[in-house]
C-alpha positions in Angstrom: 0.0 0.0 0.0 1.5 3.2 -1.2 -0.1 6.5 0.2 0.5 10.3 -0.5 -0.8 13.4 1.2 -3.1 15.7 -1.2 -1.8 18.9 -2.4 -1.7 21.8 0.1 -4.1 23.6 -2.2 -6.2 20.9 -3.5 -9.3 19.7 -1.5 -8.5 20.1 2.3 -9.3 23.2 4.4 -6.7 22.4 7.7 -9.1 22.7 10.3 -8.0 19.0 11.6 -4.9 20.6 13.0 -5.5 23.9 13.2 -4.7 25.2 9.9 -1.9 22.9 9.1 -3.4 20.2 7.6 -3.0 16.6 8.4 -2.3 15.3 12.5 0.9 13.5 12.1 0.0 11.0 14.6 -3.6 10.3 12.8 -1.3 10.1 9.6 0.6 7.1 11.3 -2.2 5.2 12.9 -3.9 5.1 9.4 -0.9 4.5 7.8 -0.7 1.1 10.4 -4.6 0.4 10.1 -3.9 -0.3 6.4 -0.3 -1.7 6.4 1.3 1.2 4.3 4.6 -0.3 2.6 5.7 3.4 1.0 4.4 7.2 2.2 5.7 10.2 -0.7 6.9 12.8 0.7 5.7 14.8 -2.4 2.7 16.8 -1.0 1.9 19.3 1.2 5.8 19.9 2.3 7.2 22.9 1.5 10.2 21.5 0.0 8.1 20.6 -2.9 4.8 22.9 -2.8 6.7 25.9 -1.0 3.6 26.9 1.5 4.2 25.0 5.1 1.9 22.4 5.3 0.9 19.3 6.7 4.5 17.6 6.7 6.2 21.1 7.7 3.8 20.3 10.8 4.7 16.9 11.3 8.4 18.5 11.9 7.9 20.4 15.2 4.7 19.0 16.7 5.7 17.3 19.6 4.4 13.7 20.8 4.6 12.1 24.3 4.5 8.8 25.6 1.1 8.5 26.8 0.1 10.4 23.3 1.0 7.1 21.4 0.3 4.5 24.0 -3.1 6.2 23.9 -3.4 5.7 19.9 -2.4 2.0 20.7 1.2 3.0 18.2 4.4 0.8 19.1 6.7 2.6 20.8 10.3 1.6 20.1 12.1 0.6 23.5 14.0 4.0 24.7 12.4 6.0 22.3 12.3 8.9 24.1 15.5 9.2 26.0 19.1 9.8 24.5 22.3 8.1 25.2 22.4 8.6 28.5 19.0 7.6 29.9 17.8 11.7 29.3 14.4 12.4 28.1 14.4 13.6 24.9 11.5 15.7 23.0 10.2 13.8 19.8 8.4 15.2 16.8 5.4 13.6 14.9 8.1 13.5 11.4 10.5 11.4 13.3 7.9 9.4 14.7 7.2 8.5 11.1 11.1 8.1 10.3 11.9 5.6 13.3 8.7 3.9 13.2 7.7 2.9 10.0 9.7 0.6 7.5 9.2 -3.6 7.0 11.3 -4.4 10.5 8.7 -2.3 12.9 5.5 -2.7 13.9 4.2 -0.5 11.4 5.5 -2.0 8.5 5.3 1.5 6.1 8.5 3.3 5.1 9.4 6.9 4.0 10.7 8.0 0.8 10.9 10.9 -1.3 9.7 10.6 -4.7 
């Protein structure tokens, strides 16, 4: 299963997250409800569109813990700490990044197309 976000412009008017389009959390418990194998980063990023969007949003929104135990997500042991044992902030983008891919539980990758 291959997936793609829409174009910013095209079809969605943000009000899910407050103006920025797409939750990155919702984005990765669909994309483990229907066992995506690739996600494009094509649409709605600014890298490609040039308008901040739903992927620029995915980039600095924050997740906890007890966000993605409560979404029933897989949470990779030490996740959230660093080296040392130290709690470290995570974002919704490198949630996607760490978590998805055919050895996790959420058995999607990212890849630019």
């Amino acid at each position: 299963m291959d997936g793609e976000l829409f174009w910013s412009d095209q079809g969605f008017d943000g009000q899910a997250a407050r103006g920025k389009g797409v939750d990155g959390l919702n984005a990765a418990v669909r994309m483990r409800l229907h066992h995506y194998s690739s996600f494009s980063l094509a649409h709605s990023y600014s890298e490609r569109e040039g308008q901040p969007y739903s992927i620029d949003h995915w980039l600095s929104a924050t997740l906890s813990p007890e966000s993605l135990r409560q979404a029933a997500m897989p949470i990779a042991d030490g996740w959230f700490e660093d080296g040392f044992g130290q709690p470290v902030t995570r974002t919704q983008f490198e949630y996607l990044q760490d978590h998805l891919g055919y050895g996790s539980n959420l058995l999607a990758v990212i890849e630019v197309v």
